[in-house]
C-alpha positions as CSV (number, residue, x, y, z in Angstrom):
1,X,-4.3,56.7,-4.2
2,X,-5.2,55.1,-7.6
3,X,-1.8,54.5,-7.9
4,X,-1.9,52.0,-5.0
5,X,-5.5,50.7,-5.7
6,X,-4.2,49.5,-9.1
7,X,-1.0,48.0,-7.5
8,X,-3.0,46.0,-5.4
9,X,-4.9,45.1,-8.7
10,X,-1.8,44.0,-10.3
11,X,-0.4,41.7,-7.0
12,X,-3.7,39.8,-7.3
13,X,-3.3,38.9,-11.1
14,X,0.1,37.9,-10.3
15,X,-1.4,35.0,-7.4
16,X,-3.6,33.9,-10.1
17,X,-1.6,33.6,-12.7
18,X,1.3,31.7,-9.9
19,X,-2.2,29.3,-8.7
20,X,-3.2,29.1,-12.0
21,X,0.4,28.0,-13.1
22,X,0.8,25.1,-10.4
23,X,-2.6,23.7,-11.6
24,X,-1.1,23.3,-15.2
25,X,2.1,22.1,-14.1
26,X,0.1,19.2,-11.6
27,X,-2.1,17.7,-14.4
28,X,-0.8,14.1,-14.1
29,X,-0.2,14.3,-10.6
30,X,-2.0,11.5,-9.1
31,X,-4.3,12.7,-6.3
32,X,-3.9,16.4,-7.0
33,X,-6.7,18.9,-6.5
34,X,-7.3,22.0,-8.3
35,X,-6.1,25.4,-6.1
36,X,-8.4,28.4,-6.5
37,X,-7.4,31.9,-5.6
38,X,-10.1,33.5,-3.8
39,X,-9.7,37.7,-3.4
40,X,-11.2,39.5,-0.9
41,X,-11.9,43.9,-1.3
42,X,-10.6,46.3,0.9
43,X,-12.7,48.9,1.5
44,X,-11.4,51.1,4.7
45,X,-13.3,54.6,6.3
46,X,-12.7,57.1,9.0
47,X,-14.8,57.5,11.6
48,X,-15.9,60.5,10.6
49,X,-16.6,59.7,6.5
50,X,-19.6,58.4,4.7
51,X,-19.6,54.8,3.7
52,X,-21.3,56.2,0.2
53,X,-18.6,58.8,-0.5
54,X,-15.7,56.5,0.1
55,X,-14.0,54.4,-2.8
56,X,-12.6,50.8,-2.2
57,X,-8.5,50.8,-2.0
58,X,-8.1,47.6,-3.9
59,X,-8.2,43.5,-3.5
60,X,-6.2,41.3,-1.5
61,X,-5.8,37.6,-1.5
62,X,-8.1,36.3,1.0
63,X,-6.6,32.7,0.1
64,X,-5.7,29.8,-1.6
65,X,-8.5,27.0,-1.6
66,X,-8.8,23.7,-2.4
67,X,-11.3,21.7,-5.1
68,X,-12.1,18.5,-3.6
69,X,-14.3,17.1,-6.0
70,X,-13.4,13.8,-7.5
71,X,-10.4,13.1,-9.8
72,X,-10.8,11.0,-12.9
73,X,-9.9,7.0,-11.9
74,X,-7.5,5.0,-14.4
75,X,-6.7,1.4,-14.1
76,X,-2.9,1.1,-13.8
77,X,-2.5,-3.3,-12.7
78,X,-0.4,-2.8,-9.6
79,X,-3.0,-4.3,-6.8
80,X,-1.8,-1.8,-4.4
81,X,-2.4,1.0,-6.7
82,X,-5.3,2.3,-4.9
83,X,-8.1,5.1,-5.3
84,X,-11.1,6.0,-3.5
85,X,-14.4,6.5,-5.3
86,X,-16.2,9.2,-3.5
87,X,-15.5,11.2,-0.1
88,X,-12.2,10.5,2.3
89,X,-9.0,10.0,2.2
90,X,-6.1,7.5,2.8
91,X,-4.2,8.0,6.0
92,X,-0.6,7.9,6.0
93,X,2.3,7.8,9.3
94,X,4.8,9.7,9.0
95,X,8.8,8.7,10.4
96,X,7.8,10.6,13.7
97,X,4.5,9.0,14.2
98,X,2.3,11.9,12.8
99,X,-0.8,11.6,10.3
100,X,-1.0,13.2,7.0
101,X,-3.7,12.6,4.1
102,X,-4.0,11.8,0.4
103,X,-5.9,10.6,-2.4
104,X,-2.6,9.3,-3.7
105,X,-3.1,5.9,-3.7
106,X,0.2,4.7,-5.1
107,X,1.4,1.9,-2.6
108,X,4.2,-0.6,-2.4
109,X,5.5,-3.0,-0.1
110,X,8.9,-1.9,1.4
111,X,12.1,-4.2,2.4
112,X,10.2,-5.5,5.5
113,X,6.8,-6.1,3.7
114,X,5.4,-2.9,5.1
115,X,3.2,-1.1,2.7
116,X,4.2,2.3,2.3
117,X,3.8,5.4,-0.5
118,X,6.5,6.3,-2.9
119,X,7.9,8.6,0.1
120,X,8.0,5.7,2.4
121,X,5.1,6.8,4.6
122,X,2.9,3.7,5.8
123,X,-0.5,3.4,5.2
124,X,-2.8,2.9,8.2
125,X,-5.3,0.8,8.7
126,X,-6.5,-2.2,11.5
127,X,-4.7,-6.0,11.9
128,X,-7.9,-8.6,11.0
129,X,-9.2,-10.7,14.0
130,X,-9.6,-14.2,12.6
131,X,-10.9,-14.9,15.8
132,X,-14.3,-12.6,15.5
133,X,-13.9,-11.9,12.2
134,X,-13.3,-8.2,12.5
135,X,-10.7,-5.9,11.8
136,X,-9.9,-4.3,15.2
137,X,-7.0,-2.8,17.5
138,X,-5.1,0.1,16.8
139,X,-4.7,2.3,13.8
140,X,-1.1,1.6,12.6
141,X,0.8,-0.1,9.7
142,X,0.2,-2.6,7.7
143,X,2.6,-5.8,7.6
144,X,2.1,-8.3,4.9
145,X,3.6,-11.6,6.0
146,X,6.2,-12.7,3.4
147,X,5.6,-16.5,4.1
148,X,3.0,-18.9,5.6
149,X,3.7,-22.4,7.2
150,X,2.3,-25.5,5.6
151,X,-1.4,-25.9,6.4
152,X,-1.0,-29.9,4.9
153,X,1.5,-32.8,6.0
154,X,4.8,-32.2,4.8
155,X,6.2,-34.9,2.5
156,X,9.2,-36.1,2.0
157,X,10.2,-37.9,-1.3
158,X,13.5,-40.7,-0.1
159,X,15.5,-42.0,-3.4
160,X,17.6,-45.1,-1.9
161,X,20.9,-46.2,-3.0
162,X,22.7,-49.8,-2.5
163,X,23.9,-50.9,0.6
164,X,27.3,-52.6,1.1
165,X,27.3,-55.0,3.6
166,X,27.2,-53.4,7.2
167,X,25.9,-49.9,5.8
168,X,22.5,-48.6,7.4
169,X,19.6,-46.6,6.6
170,X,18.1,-44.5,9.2
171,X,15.3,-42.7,8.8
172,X,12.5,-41.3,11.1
173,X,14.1,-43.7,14.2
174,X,14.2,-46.7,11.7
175,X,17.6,-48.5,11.1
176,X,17.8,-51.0,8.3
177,X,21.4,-52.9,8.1
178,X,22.5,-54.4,5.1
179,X,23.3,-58.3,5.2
180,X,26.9,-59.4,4.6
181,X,26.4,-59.5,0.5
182,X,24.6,-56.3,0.5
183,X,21.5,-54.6,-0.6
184,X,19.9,-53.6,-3.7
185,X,18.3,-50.0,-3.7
186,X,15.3,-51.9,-4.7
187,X,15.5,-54.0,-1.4
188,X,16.1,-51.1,0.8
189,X,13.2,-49.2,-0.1
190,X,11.1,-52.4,0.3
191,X,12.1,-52.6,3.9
192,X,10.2,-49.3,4.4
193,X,7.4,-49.3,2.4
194,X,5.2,-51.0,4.6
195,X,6.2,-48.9,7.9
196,X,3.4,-47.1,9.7
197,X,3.6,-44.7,12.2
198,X,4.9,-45.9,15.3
199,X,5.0,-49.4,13.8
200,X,9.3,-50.9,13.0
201,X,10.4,-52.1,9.6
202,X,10.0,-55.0,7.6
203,X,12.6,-56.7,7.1
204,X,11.9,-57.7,3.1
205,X,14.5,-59.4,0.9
206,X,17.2,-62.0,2.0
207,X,20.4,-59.3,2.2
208,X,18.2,-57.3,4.2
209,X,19.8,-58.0,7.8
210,X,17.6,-55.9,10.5
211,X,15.5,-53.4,11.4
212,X,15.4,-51.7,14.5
213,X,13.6,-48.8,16.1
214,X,9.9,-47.4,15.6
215,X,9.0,-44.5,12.7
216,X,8.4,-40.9,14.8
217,X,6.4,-38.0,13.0
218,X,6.4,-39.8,9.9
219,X,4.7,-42.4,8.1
220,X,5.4,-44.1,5.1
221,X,3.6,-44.1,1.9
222,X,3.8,-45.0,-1.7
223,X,7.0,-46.8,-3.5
224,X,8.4,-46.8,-6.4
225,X,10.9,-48.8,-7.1
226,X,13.7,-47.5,-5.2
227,X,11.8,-44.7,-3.9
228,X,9.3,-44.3,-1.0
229,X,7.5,-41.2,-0.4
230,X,6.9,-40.7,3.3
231,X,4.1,-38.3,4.5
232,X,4.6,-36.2,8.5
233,X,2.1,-37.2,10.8
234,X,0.9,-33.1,11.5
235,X,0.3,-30.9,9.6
236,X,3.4,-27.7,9.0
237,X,6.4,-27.0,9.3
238,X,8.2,-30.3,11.4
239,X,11.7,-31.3,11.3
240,X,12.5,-32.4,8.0
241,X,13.2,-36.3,7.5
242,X,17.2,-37.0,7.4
243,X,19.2,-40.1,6.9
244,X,21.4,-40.6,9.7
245,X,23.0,-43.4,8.9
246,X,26.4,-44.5,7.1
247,X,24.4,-45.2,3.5
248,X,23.1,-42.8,0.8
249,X,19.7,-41.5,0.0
250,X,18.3,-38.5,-1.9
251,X,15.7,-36.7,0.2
252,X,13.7,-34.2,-1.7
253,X,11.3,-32.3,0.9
254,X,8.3,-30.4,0.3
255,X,8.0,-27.2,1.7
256,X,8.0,-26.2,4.5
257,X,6.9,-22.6,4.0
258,X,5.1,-21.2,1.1
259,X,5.5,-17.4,0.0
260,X,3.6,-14.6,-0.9
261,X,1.9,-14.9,-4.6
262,X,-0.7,-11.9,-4.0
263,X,-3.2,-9.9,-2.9
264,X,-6.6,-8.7,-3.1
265,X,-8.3,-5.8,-1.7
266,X,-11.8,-5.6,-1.8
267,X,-13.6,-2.4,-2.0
268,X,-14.0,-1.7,1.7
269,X,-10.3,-2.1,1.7
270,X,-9.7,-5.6,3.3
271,X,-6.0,-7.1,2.3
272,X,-6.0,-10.7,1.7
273,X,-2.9,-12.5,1.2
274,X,-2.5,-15.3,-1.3
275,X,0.0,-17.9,-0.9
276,X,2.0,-20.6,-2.5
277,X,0.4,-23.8,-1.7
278,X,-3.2,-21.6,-2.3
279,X,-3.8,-20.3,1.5
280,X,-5.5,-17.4,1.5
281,X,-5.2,-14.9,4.7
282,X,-7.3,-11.9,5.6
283,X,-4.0,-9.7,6.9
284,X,-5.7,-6.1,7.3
285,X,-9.0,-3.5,7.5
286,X,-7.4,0.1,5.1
287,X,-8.8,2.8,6.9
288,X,-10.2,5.6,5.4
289,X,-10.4,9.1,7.0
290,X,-12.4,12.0,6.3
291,X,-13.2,15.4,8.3
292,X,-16.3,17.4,9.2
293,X,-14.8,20.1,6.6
294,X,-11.9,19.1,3.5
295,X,-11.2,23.0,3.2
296,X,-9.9,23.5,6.5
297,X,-7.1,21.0,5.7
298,X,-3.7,22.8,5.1
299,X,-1.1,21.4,2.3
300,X,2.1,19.5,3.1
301,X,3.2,18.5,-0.5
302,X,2.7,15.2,-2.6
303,X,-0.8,15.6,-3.0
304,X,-1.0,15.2,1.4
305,X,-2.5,17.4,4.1
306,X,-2.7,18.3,7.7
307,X,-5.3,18.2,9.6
308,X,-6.2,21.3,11.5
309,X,-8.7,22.4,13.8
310,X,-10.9,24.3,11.1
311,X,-10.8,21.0,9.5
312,X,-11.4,18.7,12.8
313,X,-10.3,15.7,13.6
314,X,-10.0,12.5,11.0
315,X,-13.2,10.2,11.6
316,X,-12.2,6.7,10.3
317,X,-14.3,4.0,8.4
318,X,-14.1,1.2,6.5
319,X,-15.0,1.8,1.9
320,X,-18.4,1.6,1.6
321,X,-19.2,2.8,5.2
322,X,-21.8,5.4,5.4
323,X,-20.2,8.3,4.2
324,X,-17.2,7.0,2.9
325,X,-16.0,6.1,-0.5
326,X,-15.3,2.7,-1.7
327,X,-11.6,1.7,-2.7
328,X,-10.7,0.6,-6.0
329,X,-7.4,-1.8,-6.1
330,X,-5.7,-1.4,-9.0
331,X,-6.5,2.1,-10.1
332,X,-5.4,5.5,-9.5
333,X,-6.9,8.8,-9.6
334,X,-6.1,11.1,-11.8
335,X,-5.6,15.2,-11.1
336,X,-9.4,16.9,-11.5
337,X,-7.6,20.0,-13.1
338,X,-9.2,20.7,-16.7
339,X,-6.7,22.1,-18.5
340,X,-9.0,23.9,-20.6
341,X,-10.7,25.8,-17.5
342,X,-7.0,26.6,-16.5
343,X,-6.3,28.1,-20.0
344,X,-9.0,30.2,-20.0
345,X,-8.0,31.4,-16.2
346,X,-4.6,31.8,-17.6
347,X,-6.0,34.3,-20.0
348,X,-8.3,36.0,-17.3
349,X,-5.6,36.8,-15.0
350,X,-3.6,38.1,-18.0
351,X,-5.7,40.7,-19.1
352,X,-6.5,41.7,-15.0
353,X,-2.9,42.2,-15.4
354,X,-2.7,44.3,-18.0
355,X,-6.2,46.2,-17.4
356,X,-4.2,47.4,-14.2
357,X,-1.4,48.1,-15.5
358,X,-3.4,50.6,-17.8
359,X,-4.7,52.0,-15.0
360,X,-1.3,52.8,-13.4
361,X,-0.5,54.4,-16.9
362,X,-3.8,56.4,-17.0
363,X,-3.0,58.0,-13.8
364,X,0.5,58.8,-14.5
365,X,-0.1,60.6,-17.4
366,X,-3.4,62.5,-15.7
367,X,-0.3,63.5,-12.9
368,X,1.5,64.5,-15.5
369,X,-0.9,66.7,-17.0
370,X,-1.7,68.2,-13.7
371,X,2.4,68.9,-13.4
372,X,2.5,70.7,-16.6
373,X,-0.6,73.2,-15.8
374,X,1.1,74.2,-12.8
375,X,4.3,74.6,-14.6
């Protein structure tokens, strides 16, 4: 029986040293936690026996557990490099519309501005009401807009060119015709310096010959020499100004849509959005999920877990709530293996091995003793 006592014995060293041996190899793994192999005895009687004159038959892993206690946080730059400080966990959708969980807060933002994890699962979290304020709605992904439309009149900077005699300018519903000898640049731009918004031309300078028409959407603004900068009457994206008729002008527009510079996300893990022409917009709430107990979780790979139902079901909050950790952008955290604490398991779980091994030798030879009285 000792034979199979110390066999047990050596199976158990041989988990330990595998746990022990993943914890090493995951030291800069971002978000791991520490595995512990717990052992249970096995002690087994007849109905019949004394619990006192029986001997236990060996150990058996009981189980692999988790160490959930908090992993050292680096600062790594990236603003979407993200770590919580203190208890939960980021929750992540998978392609088939199932949760998983991790500390790994390494985050990007994918072809459609979708923030996602290096694996391409999205990060959950609540659309912001600008409206009350409040992140609310739905836990689902979060979409960064790429672009914003103007907030401020649009302008529109027109460089004239010389009329020959006949040629027009038309610009915002404003025609000016040149006179039979022609018009300067110069001239042409003075014929719409002075035009207000639903107001017609003036008809400055002798080879100017007309102007017809009122100026829509637009209204004109300062000149400079052959230049006139005219200004939309609301604010956004409008219809850019275009010269429609048979003369020449250089139209340099502003735009019409700014793009994404930025972001910041605050430690209760609101995303604001920071755009070219300096708009800022709160996008999106990160939630952050934790569970009445983090060792009923079950493993999935890349530092992620399922929830089962020893764990219960994910509770959600925003950083800071009560009971949740705050979220720090631009950091990451770290493994909370010590690789000292695993060498010295390392050693442990060697000598168990060996120490059982001896004992599998011991009894041999005592069998073999035993053969050669009887022989």
């Amino acid at each position: 029986m000792s034979f199979y006592t110390s066999l047990t014995g050596l199976n158990a060293a041989t988990k330990e040293l595998s746990v022990t041996s993943n914890n090493i190899a995951n030291t800069a793994t971002t978000g791991y936690k520490r595995s512990k192999a717990a052992f249970s005895d096995i002690f087994t009687i007849t109905p019949s026996a004394k619990a006192s004159n029986v001997t236990g038959s060996g150990v058996v892993l009981k189980g692999v557990e988790q160490e959930f206690t908090q992993g050292n946080i680096e600062s790594s730059g990236n603003v979407l490099d993200l770590a919580i400080s203190g208890d939960g966990f980021f929750a992540l959708q998978r392609n088939d519309g199932s949760n998983i969980y991790s500390r790994n807060g390494g985050f990007m933002l994918d072809k459609q501005n979708v923030v996602v994890n290096g694996l391409g699962h999205n990060l959950v979290g609540q659309a912001y009401n600008t409206a009350t304020g409040t992140a609310s709605g739905p836990l689902g992904p979060i979409t960064i807009a790429p672009s914003v439309d103007s907030t401020s009149p649009e302008t529109a900077k027109v460089t004239f060119s010389a009329l020959t005699a006949g040629q027009t300018a038309i610009l915002g519903g404003v025609t000016v015709t040149a006179g039979a000898s022609g018009a300067t640049a110069v001239e042409v731009a003075a014929a719409f310096k002075s035009i207000a918004a639903g107001s017609g031309g003036d008809a400055t300078g002798t080879n100017i010959a007309s102007t017809a028409g009122t100026l829509t959407g637009w209204t004109s603004g300062p000149a400079s020499g052959n230049a006139v900068t005219f200004s939309s009457v609301t604010n956004g994206n409008v219809a850019d100004l275009a010269n429609t008729g048979t003369g020449t002008t250089a139209i340099a527009s502003s735009p019409a849509t700014y793009n994404l510079t930025g972001m910041n996300i605050s430690g209760s893990g609101l995303i604001t959005a920071n755009y070219g022409d300096g708009t800022t917009v709160k996008t999106a709430q990160i939630s952050i999920a934790k569970f009445a107990t983090n060792s009923g979780l079950n493993q999935v790979g890349d530092a992620s877990y399922l929830a089962t139902s020893d764990s219960g079901v994910a509770s959600f909050g925003a950083g800071g709530d009560s009971g949740y950790g705050s979220i720090l952008s631009g950091s990451i955290e770290r493994s909370n293996v010590d690789i000292t604490t695993e060498l010295v398991d390392l050693i442990k779980a060697q000598r168990n091995f060996q120490a059982n091994a001896k004992a599998i030798e011991t009894t041999s030879s005592m069998a073999t003793t035993l053969i050669n009285i009887r022989n």
